[in-house]
GUKELUM-750809 format. One line per field, with one value per residue: chain; residue in three letters; y, x, z of N, C-alpha, C in turn. Coordinates in pm, whole numbers, m for minus. Layout:
mol: A | ... .
type: ALA | ... .
n.north: Y | ... .
n.east: X | ... .
n.up: Z | ... .
ca.north: Y | ... .
ca.east: X | ... .
ca.up: Z | ... .
c.north: Y | ... .
c.east: X | ... .
c.up: Z | ... .
END
This chain:
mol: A | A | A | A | A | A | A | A | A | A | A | A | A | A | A | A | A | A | A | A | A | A | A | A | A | A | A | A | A | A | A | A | A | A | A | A | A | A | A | A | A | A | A | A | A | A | A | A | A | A | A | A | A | A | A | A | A | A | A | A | A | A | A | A | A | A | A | A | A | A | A | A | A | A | A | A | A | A | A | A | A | A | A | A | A | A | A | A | A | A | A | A | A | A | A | A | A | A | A | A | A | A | A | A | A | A | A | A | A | A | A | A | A | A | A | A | A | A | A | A | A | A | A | A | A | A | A | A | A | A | A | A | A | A | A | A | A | A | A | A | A | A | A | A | A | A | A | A | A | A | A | A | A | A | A | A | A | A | A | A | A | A | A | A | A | A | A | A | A | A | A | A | A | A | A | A | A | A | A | A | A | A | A | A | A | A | A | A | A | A | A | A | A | A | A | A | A | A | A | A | A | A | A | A | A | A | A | A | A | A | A | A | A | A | A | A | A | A | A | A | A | A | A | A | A | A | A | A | A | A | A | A | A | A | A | A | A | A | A | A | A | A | A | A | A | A .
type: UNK | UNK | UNK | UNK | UNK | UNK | UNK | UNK | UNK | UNK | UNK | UNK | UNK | UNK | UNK | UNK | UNK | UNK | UNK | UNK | UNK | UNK | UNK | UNK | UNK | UNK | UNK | UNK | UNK | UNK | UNK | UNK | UNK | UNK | UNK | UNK | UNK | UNK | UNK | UNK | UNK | UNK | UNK | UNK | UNK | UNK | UNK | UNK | UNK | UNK | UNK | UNK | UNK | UNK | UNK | UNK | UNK | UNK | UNK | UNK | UNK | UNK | UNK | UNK | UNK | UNK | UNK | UNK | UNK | UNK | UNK | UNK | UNK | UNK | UNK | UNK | UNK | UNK | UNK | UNK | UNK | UNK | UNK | UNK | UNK | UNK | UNK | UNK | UNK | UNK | UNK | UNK | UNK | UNK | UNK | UNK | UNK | UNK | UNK | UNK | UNK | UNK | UNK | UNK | UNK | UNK | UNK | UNK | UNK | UNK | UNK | UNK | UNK | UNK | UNK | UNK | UNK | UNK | UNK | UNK | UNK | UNK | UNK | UNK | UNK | UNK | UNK | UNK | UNK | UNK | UNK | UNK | UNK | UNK | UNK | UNK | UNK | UNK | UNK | UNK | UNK | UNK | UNK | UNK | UNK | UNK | UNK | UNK | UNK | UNK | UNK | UNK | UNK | UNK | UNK | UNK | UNK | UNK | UNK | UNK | UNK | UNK | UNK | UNK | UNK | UNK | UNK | UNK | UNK | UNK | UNK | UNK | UNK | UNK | UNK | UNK | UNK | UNK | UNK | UNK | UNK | UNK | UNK | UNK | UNK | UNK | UNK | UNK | UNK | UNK | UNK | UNK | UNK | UNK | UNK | UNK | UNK | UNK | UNK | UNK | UNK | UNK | UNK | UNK | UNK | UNK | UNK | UNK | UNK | UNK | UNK | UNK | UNK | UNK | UNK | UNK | UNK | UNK | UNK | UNK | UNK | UNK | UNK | UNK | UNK | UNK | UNK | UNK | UNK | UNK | UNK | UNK | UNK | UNK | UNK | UNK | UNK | UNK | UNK | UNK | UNK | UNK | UNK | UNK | UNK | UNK .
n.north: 3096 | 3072 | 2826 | 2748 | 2874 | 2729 | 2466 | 2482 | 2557 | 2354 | 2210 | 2296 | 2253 | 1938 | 1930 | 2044 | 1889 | 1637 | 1716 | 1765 | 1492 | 1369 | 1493 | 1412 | 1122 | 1082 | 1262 | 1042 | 795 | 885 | 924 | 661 | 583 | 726 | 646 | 367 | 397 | 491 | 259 | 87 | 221 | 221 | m27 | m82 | 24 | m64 | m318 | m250 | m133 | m387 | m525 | m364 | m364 | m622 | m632 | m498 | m629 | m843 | m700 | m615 | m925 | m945 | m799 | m860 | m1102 | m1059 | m884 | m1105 | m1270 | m1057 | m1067 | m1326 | m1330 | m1150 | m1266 | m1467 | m1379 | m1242 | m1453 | m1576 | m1385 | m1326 | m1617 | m1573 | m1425 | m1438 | m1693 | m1558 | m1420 | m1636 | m1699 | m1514 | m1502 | m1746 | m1679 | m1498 | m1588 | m1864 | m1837 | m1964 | m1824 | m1610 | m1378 | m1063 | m839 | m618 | m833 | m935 | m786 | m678 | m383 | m158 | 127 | 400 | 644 | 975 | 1117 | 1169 | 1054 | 861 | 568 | 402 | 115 | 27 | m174 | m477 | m468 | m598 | m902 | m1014 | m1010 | m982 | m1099 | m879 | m942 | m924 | m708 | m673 | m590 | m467 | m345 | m40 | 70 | 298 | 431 | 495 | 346 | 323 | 96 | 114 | 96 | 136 | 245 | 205 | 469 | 569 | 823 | 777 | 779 | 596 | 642 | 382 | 248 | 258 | 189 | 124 | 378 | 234 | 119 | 26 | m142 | m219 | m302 | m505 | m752 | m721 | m784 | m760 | m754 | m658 | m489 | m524 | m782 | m698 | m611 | m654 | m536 | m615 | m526 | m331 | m144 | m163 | 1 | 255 | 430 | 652 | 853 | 970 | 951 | 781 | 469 | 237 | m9 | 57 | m63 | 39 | m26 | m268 | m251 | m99 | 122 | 393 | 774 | 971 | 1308 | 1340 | 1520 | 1188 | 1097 | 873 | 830 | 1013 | 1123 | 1098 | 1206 | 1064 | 1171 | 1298 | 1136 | 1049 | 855 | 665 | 556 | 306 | 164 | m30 | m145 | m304 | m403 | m533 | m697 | m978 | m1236 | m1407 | m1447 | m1416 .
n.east: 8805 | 8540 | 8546 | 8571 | 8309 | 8071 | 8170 | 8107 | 7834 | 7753 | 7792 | 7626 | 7383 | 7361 | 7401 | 7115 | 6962 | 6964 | 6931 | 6682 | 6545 | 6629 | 6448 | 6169 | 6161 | 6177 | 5967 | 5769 | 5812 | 5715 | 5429 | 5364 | 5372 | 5200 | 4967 | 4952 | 4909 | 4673 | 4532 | 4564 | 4411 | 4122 | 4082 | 4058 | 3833 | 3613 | 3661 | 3512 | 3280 | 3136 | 3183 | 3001 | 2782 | 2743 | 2711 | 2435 | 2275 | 2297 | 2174 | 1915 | 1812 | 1808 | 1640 | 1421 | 1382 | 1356 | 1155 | 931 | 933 | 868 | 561 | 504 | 567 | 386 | 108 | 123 | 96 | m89 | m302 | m255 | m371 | m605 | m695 | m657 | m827 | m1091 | m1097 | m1094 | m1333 | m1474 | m1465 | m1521 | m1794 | m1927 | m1866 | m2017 | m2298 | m2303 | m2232 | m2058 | m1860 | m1728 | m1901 | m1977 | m2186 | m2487 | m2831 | m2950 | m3222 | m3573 | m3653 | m3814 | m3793 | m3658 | m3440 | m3268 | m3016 | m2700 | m2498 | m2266 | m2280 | m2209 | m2097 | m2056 | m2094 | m2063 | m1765 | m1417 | m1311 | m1085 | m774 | m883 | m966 | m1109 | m1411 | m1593 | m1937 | m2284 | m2588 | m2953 | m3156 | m3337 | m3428 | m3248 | m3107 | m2758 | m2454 | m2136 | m1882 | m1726 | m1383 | m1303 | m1010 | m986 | m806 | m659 | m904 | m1058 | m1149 | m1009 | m1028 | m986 | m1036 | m1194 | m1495 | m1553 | m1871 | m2131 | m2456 | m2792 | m3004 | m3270 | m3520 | m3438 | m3228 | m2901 | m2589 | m2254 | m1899 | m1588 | m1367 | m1078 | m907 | m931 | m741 | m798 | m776 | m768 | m1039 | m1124 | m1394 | m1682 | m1829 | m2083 | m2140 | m2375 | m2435 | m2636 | m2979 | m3056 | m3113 | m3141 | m3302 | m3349 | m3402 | m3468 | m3274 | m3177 | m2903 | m2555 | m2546 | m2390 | m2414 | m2286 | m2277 | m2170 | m1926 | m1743 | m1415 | m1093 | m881 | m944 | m964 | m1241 | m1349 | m1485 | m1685 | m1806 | m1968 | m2301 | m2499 | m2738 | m2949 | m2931 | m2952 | m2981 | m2874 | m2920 | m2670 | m2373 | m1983 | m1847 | m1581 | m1281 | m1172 | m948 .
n.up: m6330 | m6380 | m6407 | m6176 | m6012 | m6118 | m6025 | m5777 | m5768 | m5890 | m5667 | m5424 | m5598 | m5544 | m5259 | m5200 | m5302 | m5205 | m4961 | m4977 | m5054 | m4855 | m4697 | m4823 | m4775 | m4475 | m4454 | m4608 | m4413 | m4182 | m4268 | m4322 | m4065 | m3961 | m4123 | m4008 | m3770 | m3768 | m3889 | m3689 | m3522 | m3627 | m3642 | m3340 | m3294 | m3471 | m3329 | m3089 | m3170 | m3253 | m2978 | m2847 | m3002 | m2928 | m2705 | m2678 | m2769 | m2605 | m2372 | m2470 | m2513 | m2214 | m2100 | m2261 | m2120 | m1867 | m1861 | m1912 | m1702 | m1514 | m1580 | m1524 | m1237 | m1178 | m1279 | m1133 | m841 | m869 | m923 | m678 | m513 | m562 | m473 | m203 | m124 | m211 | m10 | 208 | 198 | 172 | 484 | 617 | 542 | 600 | 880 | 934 | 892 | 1014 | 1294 | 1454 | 1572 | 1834 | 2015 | 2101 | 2273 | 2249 | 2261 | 1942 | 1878 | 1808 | 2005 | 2270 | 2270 | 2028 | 1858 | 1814 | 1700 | 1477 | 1668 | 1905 | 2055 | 2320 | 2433 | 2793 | 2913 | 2785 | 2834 | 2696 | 2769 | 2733 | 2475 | 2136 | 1766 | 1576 | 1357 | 1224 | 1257 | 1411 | 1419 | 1493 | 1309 | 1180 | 863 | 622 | 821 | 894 | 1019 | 1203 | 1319 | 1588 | 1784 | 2111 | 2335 | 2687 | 2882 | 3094 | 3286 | 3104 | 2700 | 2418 | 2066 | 1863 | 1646 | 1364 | 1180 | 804 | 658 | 693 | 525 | 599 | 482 | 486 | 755 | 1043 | 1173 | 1045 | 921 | 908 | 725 | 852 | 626 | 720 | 966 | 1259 | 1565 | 1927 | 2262 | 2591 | 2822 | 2625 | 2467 | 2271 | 2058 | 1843 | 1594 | 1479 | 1207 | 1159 | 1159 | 1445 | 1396 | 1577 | 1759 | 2170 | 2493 | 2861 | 3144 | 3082 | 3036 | 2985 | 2817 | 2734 | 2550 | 2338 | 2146 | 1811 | 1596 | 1480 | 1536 | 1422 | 1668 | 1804 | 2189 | 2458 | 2730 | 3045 | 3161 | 2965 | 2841 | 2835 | 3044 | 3268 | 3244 | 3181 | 2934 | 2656 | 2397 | 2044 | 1930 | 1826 | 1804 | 1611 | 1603 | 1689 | 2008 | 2253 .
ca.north: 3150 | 3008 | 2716 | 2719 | 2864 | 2601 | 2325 | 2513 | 2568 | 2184 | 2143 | 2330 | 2174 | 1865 | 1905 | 2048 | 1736 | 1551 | 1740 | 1715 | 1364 | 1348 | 1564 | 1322 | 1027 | 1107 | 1288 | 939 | 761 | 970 | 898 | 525 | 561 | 782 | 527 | 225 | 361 | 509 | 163 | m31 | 269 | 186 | m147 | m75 | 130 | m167 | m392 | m187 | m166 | m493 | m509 | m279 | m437 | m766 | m601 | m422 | m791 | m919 | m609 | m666 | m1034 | m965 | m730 | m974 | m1235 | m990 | m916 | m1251 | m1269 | m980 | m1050 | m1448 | m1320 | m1039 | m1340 | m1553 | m1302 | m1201 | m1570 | m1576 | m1267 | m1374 | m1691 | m1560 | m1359 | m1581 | m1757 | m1449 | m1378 | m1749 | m1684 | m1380 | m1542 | m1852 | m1641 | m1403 | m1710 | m2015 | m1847 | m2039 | m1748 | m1561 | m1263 | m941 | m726 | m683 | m946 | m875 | m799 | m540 | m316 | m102 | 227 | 413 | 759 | 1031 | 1121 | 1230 | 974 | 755 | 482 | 293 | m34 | m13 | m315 | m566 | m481 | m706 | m987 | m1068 | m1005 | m1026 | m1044 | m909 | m919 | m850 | m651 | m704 | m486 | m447 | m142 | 44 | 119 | 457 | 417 | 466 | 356 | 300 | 58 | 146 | 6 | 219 | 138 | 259 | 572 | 665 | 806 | 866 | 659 | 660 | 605 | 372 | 223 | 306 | 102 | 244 | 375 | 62 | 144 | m3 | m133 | m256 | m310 | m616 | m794 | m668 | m856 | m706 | m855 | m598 | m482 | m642 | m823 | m572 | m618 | m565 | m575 | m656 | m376 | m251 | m154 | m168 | 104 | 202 | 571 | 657 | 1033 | 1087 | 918 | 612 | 366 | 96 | 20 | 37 | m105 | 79 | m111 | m385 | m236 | 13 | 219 | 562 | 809 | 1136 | 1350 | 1374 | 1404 | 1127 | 1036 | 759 | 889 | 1123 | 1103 | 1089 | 1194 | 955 | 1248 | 1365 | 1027 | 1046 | 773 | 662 | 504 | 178 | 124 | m180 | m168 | m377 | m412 | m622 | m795 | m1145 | m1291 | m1504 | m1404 | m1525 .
ca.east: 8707 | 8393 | 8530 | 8520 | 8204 | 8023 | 8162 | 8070 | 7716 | 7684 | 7791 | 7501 | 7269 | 7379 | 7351 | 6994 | 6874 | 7015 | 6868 | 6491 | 6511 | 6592 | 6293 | 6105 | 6207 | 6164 | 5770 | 5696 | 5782 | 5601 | 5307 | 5351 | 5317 | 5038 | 4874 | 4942 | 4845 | 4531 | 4440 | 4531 | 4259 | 4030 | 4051 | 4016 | 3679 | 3558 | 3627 | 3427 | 3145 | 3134 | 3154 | 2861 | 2681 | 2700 | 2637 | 2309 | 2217 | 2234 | 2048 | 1823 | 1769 | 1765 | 1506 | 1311 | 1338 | 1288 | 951 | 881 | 952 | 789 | 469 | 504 | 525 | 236 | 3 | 152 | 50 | m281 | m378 | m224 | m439 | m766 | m711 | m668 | m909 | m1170 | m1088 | m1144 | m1444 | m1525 | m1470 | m1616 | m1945 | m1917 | m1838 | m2183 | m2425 | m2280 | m2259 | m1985 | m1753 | m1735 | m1942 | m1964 | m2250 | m2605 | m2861 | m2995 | m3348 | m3626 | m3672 | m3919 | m3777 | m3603 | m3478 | m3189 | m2927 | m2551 | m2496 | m2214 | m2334 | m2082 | m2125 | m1951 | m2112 | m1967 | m1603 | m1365 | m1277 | m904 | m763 | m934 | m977 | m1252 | m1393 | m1726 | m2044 | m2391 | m2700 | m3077 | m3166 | m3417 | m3426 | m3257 | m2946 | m2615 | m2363 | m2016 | m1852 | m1572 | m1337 | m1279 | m954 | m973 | m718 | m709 | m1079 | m1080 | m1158 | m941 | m1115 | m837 | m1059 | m1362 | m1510 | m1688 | m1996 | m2249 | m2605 | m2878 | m3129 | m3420 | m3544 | m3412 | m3106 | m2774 | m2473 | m2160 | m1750 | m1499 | m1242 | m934 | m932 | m915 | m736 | m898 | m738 | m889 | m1089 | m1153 | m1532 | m1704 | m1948 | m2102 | m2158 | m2488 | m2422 | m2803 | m3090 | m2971 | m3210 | m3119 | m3352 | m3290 | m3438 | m3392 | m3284 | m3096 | m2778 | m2536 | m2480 | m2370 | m2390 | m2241 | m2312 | m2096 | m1897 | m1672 | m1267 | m1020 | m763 | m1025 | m1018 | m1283 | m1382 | m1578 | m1742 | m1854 | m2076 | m2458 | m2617 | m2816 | m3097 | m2882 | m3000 | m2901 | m2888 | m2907 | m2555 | m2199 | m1947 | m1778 | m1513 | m1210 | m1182 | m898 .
ca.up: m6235 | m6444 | m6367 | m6024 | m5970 | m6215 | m5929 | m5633 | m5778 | m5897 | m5519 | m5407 | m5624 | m5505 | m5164 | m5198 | m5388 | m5117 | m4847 | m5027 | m5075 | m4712 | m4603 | m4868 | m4715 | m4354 | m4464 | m4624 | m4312 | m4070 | m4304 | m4302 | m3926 | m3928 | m4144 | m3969 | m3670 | m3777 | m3936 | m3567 | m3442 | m3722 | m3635 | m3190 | m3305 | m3550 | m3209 | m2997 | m3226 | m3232 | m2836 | m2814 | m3092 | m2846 | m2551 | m2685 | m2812 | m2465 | m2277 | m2541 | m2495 | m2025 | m2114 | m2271 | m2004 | m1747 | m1897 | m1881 | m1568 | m1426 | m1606 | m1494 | m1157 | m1169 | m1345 | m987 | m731 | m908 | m898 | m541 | m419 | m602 | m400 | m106 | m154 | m193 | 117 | 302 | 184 | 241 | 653 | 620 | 487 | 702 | 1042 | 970 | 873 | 1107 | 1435 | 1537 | 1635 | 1971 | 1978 | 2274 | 2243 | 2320 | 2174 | 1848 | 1875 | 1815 | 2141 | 2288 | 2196 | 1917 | 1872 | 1827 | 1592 | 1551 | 1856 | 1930 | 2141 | 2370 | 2544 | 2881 | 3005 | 2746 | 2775 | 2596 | 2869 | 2693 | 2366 | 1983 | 1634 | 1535 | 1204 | 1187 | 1293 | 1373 | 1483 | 1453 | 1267 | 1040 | 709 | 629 | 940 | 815 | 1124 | 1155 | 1384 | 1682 | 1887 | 2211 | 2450 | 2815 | 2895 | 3268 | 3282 | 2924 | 2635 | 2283 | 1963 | 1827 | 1526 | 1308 | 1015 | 669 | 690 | 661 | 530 | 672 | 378 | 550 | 915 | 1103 | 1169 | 1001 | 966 | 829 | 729 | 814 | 530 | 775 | 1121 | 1413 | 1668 | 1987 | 2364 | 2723 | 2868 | 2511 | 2431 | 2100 | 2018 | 1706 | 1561 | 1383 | 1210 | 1092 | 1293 | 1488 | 1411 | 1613 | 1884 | 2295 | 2614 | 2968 | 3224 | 3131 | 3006 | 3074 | 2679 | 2683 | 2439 | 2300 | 2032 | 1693 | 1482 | 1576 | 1413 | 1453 | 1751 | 1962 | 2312 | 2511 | 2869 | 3080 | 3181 | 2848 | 2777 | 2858 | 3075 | 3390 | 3223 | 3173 | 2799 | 2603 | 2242 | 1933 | 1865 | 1874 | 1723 | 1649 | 1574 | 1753 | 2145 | 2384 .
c.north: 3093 | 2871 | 2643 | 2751 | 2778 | 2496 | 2353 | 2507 | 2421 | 2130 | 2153 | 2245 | 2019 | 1831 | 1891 | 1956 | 1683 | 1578 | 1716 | 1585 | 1346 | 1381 | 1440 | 1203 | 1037 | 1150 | 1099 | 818 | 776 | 926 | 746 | 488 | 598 | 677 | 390 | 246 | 434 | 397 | 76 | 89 | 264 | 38 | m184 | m47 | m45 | m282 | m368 | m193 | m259 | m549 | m464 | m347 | m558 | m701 | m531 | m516 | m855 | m828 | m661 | m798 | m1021 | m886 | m765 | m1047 | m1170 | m924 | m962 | m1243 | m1192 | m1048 | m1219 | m1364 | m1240 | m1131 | m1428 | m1472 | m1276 | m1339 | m1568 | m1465 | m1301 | m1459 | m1652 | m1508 | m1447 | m1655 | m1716 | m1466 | m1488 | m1772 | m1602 | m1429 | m1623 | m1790 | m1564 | m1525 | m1862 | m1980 | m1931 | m1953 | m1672 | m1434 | m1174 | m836 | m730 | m768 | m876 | m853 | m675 | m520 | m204 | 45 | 266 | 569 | 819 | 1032 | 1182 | 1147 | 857 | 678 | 390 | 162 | m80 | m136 | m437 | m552 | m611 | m769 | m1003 | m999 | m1072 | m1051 | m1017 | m900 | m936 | m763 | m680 | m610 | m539 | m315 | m129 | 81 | 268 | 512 | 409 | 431 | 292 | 194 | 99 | 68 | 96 | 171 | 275 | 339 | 605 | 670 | 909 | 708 | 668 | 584 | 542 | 270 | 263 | 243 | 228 | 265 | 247 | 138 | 34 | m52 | m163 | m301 | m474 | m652 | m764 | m731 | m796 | m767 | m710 | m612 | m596 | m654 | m674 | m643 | m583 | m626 | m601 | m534 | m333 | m286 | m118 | m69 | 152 | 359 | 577 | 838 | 1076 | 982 | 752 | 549 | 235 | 107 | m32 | m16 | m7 | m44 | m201 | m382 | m96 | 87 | 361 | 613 | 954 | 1170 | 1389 | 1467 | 1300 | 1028 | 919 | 897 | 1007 | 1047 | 1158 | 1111 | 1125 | 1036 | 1311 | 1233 | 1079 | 905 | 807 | 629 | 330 | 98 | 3 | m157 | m273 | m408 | m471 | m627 | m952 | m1103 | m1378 | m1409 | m1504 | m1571 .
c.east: 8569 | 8370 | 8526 | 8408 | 8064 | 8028 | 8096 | 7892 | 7643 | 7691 | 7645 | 7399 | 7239 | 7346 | 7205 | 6942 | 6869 | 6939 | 6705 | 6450 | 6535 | 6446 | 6209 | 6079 | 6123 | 5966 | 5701 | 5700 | 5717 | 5436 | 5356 | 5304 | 5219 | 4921 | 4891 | 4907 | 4699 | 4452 | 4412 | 4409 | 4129 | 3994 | 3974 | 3879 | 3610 | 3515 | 3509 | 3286 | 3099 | 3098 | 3028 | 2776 | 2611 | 2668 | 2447 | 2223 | 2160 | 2149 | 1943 | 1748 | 1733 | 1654 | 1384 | 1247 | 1321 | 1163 | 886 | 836 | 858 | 636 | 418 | 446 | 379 | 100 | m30 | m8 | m76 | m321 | m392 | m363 | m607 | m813 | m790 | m807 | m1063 | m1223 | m1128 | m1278 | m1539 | m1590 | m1494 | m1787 | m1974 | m1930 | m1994 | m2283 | m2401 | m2323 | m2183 | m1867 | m1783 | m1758 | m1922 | m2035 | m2386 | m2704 | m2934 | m3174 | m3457 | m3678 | m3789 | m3931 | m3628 | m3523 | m3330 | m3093 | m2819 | m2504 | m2423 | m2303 | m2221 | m2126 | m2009 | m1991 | m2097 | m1850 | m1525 | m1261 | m1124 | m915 | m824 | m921 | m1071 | m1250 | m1536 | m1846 | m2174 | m2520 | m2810 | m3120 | m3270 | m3331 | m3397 | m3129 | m2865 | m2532 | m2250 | m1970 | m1699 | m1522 | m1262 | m1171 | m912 | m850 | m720 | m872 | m1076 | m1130 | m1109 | m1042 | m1044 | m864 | m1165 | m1355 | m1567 | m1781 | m2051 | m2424 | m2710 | m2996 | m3258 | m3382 | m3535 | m3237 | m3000 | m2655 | m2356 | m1995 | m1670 | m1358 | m1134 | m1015 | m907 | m814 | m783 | m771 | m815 | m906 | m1143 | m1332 | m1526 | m1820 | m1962 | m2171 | m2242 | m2473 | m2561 | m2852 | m3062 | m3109 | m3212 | m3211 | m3284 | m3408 | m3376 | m3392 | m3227 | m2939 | m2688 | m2428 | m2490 | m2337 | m2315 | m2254 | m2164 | m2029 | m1773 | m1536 | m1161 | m945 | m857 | m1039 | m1126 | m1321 | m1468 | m1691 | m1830 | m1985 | m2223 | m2522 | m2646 | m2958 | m3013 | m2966 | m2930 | m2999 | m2902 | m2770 | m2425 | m2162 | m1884 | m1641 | m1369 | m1123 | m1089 | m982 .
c.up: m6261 | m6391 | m6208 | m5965 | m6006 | m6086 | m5809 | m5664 | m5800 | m5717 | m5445 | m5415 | m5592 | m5353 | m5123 | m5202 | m5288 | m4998 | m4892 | m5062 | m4951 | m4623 | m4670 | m4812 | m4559 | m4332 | m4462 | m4515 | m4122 | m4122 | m4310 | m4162 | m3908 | m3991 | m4067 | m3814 | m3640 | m3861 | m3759 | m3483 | m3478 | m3634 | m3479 | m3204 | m3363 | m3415 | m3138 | m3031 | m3194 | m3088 | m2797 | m2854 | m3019 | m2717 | m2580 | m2700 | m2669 | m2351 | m2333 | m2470 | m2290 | m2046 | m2133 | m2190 | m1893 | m1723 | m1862 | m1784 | m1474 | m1479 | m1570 | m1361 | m1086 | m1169 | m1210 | m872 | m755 | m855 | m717 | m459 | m439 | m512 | m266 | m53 | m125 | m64 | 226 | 334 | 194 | 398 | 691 | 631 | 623 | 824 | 1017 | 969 | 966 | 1243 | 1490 | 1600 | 1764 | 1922 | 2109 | 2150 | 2328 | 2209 | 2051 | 1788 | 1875 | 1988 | 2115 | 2221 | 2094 | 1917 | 1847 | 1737 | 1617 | 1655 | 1827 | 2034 | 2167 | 2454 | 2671 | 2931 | 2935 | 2716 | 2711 | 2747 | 2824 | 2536 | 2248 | 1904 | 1641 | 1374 | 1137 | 1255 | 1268 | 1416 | 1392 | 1416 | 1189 | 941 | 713 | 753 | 847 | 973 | 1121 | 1286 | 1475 | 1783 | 1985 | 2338 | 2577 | 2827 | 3004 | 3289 | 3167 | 2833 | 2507 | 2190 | 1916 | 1680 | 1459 | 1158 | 939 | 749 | 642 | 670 | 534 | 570 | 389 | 694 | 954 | 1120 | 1063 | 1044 | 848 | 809 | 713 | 718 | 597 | 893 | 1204 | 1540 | 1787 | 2156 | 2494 | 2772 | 2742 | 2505 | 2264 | 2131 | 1863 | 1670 | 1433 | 1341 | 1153 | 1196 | 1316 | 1523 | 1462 | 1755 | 2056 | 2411 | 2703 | 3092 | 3270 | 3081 | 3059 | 2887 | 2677 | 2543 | 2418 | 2179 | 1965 | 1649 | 1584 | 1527 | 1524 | 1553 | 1843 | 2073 | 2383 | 2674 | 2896 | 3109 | 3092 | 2737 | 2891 | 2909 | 3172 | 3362 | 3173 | 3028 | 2763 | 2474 | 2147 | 1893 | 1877 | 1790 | 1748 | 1579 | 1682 | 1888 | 2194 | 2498 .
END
């Protein structure tokens, strides 16, 4: 009986062994896999780095040259605008002091009388024969005038306000010649008039013109009734402009 349970128990122990060197076995190739495929993910990551590493290299480096670049072109255009610039302000100069451009106004000269403030002043009797540029202003004025220049285009029996320069001050008494910021456009029929908001020192004649006025204040885009201007003394002012007339 001893002796049979002696074999059955070596059986046992036998199988056991057998079965724990199996589990053994089977663990250590589960971990061979787990390592070999947490080295090929080691290694995907290491790639990537690497990937990145070169991609951050080359943002890097377009960043640079797109610097460049911008600050090439900025250095361009400045030069470019200075130029232009320049050029402007060349045919700006040139068009007030030559007198070779086409003017519409009345002539520029001291008159008999003076007077009134707050007061647009319109010039229906040099309308604009065809289409413009204009691109500058001229008047006779006193010392102490601030006035603004407008460009007025016919509406039924209305009149739209459809530009207005800076104010322009007036530094001493006589002739005044001014270079608007941009060209103007101007169309046929269109009058030019010229808005003094404190005391309009520009002098008038009666008689030989036909400038209405109305009192202030006075913004780009107001219309106008024809009805709402002031003449019948056929005044004629100090005032026009130039520049290139169809």
């Amino acid at each position: 009986m001893r002796l049979v349970f002696s074999v059955m128990l070596g059986m046992l122990l036998a199988a056991a062994s057998g079965c724990a060197t199996g589990k053994a076995a089977s663990l250590q190739r589960k971990n061979a896999a787990l390592e070999s495929q947490l080295a090929a993910e080691k290694a995907a990551a290491e790639k990537l780095q690497q990937q990145l590493a070169a991609l951050k290299k080359i943002n890097s480096t377009l960043q640079k040259e797109k610097g460049v670049r911008v600050e090439e072109t900025a250095a361009v255009r400045s030069q470019i605008r200075s130029f232009v610039q320049l050029q402007v302000e060349s045919l700006r100069d040139f068009s007030q002091n030559a007198e070779l451009f086409d003017s519409v106004g009345g002539e520029l000269i001291a008159r008999d009388k003076t007077g009134g403030e707050n007061l647009l002043l319109v010039d229906m009797q040099n309308a604009l024969l065809g289409g413009a540029t204009l691109i500058g202003g001229r008047l006779y004025g006193s010392s102490g005038t601030r006035a603004v220049f407008c460009l007025l285009r016919p509406q039924d029996n209305k009149l739209a306000v459809v530009w207005m320069s800076k104010v322009f001050n007036i530094p001493a008494e006589g002739v005044f010649k001014v270079s608007f910021d941009t060209p103007v456009t101007a169309k046929k029929d269109d009058v030019i008039g010229i808005y003094c908001p404190a005391k309009v020192g520009i002098p008038y004649d009666i008689g030989t013109g036909d400038t209405r006025t109305m009192t202030g204040p006075v913004d780009t885009g107001m219309v106008i009734p024809m009805d709402s201007l002031q003449g019948g003394q056929k005044r004629a002012y100090s005032f026009g402009v130039n520049g290139f007339f169809d």
